[in-house]
C-alpha positions as CSV (number, residue, x, y, z in Angstrom):
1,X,13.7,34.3,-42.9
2,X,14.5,37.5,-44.3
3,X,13.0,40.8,-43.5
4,X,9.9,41.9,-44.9
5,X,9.2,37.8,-46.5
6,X,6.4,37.1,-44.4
7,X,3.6,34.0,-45.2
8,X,0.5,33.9,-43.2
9,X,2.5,30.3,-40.8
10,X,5.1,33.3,-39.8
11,X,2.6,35.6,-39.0
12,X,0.4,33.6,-37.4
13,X,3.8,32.2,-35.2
14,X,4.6,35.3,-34.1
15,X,1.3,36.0,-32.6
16,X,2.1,32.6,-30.7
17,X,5.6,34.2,-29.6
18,X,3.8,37.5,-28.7
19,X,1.2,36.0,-26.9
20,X,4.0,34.1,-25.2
21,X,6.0,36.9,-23.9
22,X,3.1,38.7,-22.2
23,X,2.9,35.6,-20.0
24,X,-0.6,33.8,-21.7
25,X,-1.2,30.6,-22.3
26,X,-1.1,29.8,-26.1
27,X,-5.1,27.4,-26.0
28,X,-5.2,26.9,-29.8
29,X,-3.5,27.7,-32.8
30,X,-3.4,27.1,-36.6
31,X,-0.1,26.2,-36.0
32,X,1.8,22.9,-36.6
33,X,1.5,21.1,-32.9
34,X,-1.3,23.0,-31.3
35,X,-5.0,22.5,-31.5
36,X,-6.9,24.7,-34.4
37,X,-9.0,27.7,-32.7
38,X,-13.1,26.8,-32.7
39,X,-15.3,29.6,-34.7
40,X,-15.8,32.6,-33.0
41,X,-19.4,34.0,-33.9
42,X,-18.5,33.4,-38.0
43,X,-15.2,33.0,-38.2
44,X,-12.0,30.7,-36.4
45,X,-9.1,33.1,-35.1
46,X,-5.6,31.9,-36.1
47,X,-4.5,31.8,-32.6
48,X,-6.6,32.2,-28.6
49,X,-4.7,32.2,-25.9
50,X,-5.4,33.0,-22.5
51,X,-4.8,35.2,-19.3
52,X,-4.7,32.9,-16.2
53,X,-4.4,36.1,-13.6
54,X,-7.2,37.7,-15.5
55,X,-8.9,35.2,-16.6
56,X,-9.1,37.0,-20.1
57,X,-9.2,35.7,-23.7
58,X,-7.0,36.8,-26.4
59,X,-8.0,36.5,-30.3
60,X,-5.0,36.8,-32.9
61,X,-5.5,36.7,-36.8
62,X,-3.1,36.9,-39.6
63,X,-3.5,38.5,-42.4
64,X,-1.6,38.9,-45.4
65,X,-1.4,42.4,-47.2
66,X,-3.8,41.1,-50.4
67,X,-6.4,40.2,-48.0
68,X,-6.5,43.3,-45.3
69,X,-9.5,45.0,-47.9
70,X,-11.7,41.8,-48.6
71,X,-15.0,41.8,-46.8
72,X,-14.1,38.3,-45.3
73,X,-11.5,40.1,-43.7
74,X,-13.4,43.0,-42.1
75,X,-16.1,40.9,-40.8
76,X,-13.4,38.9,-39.3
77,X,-11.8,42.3,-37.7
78,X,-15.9,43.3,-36.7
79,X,-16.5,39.9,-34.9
80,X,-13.2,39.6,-32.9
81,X,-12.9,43.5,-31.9
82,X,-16.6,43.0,-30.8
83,X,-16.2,39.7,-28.9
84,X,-16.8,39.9,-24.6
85,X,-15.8,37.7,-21.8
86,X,-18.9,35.6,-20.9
87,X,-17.6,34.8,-17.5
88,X,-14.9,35.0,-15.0
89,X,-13.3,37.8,-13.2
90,X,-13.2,39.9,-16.9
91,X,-16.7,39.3,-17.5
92,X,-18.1,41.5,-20.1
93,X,-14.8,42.9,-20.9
94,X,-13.6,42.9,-24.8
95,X,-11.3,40.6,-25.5
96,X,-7.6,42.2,-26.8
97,X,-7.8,41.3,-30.3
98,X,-4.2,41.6,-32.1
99,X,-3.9,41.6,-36.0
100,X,-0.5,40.5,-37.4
101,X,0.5,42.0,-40.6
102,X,3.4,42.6,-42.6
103,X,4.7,46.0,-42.3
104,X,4.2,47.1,-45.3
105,X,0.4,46.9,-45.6
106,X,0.7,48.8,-42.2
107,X,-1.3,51.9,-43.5
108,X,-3.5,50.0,-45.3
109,X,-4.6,48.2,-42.6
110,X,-5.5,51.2,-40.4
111,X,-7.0,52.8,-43.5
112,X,-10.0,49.6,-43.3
113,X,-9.9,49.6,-39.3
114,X,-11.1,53.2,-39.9
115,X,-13.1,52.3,-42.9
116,X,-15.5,49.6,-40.5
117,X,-15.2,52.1,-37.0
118,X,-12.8,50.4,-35.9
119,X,-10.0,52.6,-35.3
120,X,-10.7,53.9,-31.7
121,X,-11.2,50.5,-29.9
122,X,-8.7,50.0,-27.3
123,X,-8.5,46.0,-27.3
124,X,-7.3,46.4,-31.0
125,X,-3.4,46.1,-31.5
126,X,-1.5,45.9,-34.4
127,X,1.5,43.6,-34.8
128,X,3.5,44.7,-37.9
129,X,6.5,42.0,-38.5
């Protein structure tokens, strides 16, 4: 694949290899073998995966530069970055939420982070590919 040609499959299997090399377990995926993610308040996440030692949920989306301004998207971005642990040793903690993008709509993307008060959360990370 070259650089910078990015589709929301790539995107969304790159959030599987990210989760992957922090050591989680990949639960579901929109992604050709694994199970799809189940709607999370409105919306399903394009990948959850999931912290054994903590026991501690992790929400991924991909989005594609034309869709980082729609209002789907920010309610998307508002439901995930607001989302607790119900249970468990991490209970009540908010759950890391990582958004993978292209690089290029990088500023764009913090531009509507800050636009829905967004951009100070800690469990918000940006994956730019």
């Amino acid at each position: 694949m070259t650089k910078g040609r990015h589709d929301h499959k790539s995107l969304t299997k790159n959030l599987i290899d990210h989760f992957s090399s922090l050591g989680l377990e990949i639960q579901y995926a929109d992604y050709d073998n694994y199970q799809k993610p189940f709607v999370i308040n409105r919306h399903a996440p394009d990948v959850i995966a999931f912290d054994r030692v903590k026991h501690l949920g992790y929400i991924g989306k991909a989005k594609m530069c034309t869709e980082i301004e729609e209002p789907r998207t920010k309610e998307q971005f508002n439901d995930f970055a607001r989302r607790l642990m119900r249970s468990g040793i991490s209970e009540k903690t908010r759950l890391p939420f990582y958004i993978a993008i292209p690089r290029e709509c990088n500023s764009k993307t913090a531009q509507v982070l800050k636009e829905i008060n967004l951009n100070s959360r800690d469990n918000i990370h940006v994956l730019d590919f």
